[in-house]
C-alpha positions in Angstrom: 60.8 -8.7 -211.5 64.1 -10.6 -211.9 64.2 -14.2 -210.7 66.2 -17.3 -210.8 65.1 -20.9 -210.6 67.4 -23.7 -209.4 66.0 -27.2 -210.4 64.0 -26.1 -213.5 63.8 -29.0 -215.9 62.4 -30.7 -212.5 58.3 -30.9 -212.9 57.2 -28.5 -210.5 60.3 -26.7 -211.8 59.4 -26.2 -215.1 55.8 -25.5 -214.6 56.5 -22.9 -212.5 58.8 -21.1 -214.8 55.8 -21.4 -217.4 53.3 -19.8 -215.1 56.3 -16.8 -213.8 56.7 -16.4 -217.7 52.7 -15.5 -217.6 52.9 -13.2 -214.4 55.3 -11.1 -216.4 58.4 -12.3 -214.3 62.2 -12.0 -216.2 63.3 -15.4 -215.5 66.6 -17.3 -215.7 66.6 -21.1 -215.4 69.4 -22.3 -213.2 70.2 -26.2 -214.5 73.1 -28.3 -214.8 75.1 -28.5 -217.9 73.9 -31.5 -220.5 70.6 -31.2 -218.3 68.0 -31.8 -221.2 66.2 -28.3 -221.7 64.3 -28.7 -225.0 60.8 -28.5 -223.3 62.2 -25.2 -221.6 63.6 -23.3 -224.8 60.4 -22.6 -226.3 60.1 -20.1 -223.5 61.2 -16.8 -222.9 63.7 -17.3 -220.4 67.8 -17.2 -219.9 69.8 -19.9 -218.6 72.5 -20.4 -215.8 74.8 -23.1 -215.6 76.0 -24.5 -212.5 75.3 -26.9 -209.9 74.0 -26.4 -206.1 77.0 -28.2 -204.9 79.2 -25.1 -206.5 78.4 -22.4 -204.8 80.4 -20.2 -207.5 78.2 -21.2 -210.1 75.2 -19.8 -208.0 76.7 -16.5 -207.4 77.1 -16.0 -211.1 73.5 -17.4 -211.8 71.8 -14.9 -208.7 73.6 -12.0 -209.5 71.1 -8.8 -210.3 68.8 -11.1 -209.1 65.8 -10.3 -207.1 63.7 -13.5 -206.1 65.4 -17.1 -205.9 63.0 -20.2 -206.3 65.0 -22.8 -204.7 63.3 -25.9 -206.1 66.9 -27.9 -207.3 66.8 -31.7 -204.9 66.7 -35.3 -205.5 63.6 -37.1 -204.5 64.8 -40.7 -203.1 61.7 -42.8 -202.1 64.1 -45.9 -202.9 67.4 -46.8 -201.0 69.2 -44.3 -203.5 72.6 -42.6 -203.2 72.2 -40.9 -199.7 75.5 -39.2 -199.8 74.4 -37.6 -203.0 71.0 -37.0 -202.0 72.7 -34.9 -198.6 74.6 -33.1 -200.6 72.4 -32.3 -202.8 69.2 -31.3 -200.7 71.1 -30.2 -197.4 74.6 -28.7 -198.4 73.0 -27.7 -201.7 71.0 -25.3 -200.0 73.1 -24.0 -197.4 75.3 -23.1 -200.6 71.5 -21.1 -201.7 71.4 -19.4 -198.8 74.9 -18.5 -198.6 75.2 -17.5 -202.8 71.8 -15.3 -202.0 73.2 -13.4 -199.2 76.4 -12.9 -201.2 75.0 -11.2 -204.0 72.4 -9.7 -201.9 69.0 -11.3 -203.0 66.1 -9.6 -201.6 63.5 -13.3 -201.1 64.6 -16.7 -200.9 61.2 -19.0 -201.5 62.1 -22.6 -200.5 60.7 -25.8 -201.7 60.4 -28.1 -198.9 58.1 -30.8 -198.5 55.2 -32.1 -196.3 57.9 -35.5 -195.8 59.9 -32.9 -193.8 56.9 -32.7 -191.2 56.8 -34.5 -188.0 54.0 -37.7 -188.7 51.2 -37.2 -186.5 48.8 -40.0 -185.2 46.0 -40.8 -188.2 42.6 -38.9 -187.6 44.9 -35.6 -186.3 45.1 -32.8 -188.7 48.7 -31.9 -189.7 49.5 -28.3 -189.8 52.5 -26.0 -190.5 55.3 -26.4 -187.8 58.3 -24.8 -187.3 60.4 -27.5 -185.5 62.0 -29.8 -188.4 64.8 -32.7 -186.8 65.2 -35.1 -189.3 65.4 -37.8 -186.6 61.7 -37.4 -186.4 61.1 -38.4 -189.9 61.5 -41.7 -191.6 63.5 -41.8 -195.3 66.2 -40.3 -196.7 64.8 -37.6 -198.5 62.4 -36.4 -195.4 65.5 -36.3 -193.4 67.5 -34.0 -195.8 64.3 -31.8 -196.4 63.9 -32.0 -192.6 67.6 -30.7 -192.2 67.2 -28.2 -195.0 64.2 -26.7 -194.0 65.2 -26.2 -190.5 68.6 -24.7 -191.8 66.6 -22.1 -193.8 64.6 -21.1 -190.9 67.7 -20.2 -188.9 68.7 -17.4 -191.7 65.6 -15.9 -191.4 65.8 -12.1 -191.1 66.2 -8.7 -193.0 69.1 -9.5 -194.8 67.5 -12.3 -196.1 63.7 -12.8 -196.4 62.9 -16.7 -196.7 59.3 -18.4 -197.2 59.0 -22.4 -197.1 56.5 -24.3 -198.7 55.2 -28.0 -198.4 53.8 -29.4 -201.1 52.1 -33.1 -200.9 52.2 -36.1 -203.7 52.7 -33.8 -207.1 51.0 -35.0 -210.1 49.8 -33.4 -213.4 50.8 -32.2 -216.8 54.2 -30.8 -217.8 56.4 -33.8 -216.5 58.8 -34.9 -218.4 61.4 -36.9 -216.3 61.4 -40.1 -214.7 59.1 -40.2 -211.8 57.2 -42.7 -209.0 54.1 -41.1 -209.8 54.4 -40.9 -213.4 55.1 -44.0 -213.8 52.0 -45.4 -211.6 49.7 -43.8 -213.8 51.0 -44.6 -217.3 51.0 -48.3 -216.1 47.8 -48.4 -215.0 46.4 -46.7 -218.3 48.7 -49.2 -219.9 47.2 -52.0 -218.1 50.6 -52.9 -216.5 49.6 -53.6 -213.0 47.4 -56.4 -211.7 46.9 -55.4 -208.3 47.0 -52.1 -205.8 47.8 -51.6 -202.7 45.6 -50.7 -199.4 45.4 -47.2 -198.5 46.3 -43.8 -199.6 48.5 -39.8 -200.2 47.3 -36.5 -200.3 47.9 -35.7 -203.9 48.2 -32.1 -205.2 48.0 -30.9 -209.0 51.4 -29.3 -209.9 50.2 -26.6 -211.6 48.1 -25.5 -208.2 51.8 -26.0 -206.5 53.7 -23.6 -209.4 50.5 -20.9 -208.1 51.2 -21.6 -205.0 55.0 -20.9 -204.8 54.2 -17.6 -206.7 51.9 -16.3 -204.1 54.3 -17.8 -201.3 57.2 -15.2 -203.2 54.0 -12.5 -203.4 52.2 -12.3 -200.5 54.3 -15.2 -197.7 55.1 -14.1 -194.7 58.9 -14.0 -193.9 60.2 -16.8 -192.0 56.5 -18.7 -192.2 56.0 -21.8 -194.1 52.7 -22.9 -195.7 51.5 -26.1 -196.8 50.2 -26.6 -200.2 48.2 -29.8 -200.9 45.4 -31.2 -202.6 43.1 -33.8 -202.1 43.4 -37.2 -200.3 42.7 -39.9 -202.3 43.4 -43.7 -201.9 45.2 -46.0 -204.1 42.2 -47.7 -205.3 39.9 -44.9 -206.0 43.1 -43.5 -207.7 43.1 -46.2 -210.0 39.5 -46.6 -210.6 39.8 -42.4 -211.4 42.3 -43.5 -213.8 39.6 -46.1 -215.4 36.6 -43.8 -215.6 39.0 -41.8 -217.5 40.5 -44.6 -220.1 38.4 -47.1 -220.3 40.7 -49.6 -218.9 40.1 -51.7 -215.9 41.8 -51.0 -212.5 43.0 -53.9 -210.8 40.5 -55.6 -208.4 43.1 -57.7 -206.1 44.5 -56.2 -203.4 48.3 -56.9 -202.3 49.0 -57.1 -198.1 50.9 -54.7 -196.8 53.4 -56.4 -194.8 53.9 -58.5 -198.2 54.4 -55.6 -200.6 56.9 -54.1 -197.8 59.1 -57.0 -197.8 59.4 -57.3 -201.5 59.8 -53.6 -202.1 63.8 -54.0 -202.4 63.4 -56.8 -205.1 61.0 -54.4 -206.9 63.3 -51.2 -206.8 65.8 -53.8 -208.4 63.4 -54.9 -211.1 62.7 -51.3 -212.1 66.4 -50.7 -212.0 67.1 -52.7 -214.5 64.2 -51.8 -217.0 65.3 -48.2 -216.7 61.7 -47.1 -214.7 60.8 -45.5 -211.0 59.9 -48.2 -208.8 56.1 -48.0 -207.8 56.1 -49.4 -204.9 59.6 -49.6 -202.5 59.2 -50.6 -199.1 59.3 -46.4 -198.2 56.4 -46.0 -200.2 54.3 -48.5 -199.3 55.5 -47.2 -195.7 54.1 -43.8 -196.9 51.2 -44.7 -198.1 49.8 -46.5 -194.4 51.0 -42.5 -192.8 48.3 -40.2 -191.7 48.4 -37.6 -194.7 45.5 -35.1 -193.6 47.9 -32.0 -194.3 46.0 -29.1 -194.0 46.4 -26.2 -196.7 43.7 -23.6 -194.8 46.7 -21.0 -193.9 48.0 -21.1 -197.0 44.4 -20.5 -198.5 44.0 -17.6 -195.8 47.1 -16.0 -196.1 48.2 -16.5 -199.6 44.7 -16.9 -202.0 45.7 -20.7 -202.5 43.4 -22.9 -204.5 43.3 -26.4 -206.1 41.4 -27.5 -208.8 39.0 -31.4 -208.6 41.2 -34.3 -208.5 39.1 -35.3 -211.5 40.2 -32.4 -213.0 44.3 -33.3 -212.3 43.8 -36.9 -213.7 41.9 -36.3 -216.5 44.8 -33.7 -217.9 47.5 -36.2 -216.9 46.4 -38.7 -219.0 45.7 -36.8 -222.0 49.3 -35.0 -221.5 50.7 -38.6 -221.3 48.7 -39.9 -224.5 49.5 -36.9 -226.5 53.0 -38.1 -226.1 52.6 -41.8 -226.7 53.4 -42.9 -223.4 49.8 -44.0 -222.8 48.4 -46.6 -225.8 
């Protein structure tokens, strides 16, 4: 089976084309040109060159193509570029869609996000939805996913078959680009943070996501959306995961809330300058107070979705970050 992937040096990106690569799939890597794709050209795969912003450059890349994995966004926790992140994660997919029905591509399979989701009071359980506004989302990046997500679900049909999924906090091995998460847990093996924050995500291992997508493109249901998540877990049993694991001590002083809101601008500004993701901007910290009890039941109905301990997750992300010296 012949498929594209747009956004696949990203880190559920590039995992997925790994596990396609395994399934048997002929794959072509859609990425932007100077993108760094070492850790991708030890696979069997082709390459397209483009951008989401040209839709020219997608036509060429999804021609003869039968599957498109639409993974290609920016993920702004921060106060980022929101132009860019628009055009990007909204326009950048209309230009998908409209590449896809050009050169008539059978299945679209969209990554979305569970940010896109309407918040629900905490203690309900948040399933899929098919009403996305992005006025009812807080942040940047759930208001473009929001808009793209609902744009998608008004070209469903036969021309076009198109299946969303929502995956929660990513983490694991295989991620080799800046990232919020990243960061948070090669600091706290590095003994880099002296304090954590009260409460908690819903935090899913990428390589469950990448299994996930590919049963979304094999078995999903066109014009359904599924959720694909892990396990919630709080900030401070996430560090004291991380300790059980390395041997070094998680933080024991916890920072107020309202106090590590207020100073989450000066922090994205400190992490600016060293050249790192910020761990905790005021949108975070925001996040992490949200009801996150996403449930994954219809995509484990539906599609055969699993996810593996949280132990599990950790345990691999560390030794993936060690084996490359990022973790002392």
């Amino acid at each position: 089976m012949k498929c594209v992937v747009t956004g696949a040096t990203g880190h559920i990106g590039n995992v997925l084309v790994r596990y396609l690569v395994k399934r048997g799939y002929e794959v072509t890597a859609f990425v932007k040109e100077g993108e760094k794709i070492d850790f991708l050209k030890e696979l069997p795969i082709s390459f397209a060159y483009g951008d989401v912003r040209d839709i020219e450059s997608l036509k060429k890349a999804f021609a003869g193509q039968k599957i498109v994995f639409h993974l290609a966004g920016i993920i702004e926790i921060g106060n980022g570029n929101k132009k860019l992140v628009r055009q990007v994660n909204v326009e950048g997919t209309r230009n998908v869609v409209e590449a896809c029905k050009e050169m008539k591509v059978k299945r679209l399979i969209y990554t979305s996000s569970v940010h896109a989701i309407k918040e629900l009071p905490k203690g309900e359980v948040i399933t899929e939805t098919k009403e996305f506004s992005e006025k009812e989302v807080k942040g940047t990046y759930a208001k473009t996913k929001a808009e793209a997500t609902k744009l998608l679900l008004e070209e469903v049909g036969e021309e076009l078959e198109i299946v969303i999924v929502h995956p929660s906090g990513v983490i694991g091995p295989y991620e080799y680009m800046l990232s919020n998460l990243r960061q948070l847990i090669i600091d706290c093996a590095n003994k880099k943070i002296g304090a954590y924050l009260e409460g908690g995500y819903n935090f899913v291992d990428v390589r469950d996501v990448a299994e996930g997508i590919i049963l979304a493109a094999e078995k999903g249901k066109n014009g359904e959306c599924y959720i694909l998540t892990g396990h919630q877990i709080g900030v401070k049993e996430l560090m004291k995961q991380i300790e059980n694991i390395t041997g070094v001590k998680a933080p024991k002083f916890k920072i107020a809330r309202w106090f590590a809101f207020i100073t989450g601008f000066l922090s994205e500004l400190y992490y600016k300058m060293v050249k790192e993701k910020p761990l905790f901007t005021s949108y975070a910290v925001y996040t992490l107070g949200t009801n996150s009890n996403f449930s994954s039941a219809k995509a484990k109905k539906e599609l055969g979705y699993q996810v593996r301990p949280i132990e599990e997750t950790l345990k691999d992300t560390v030794q993936w970050f060690k084996d490359r010296g990022k973790i002392k």
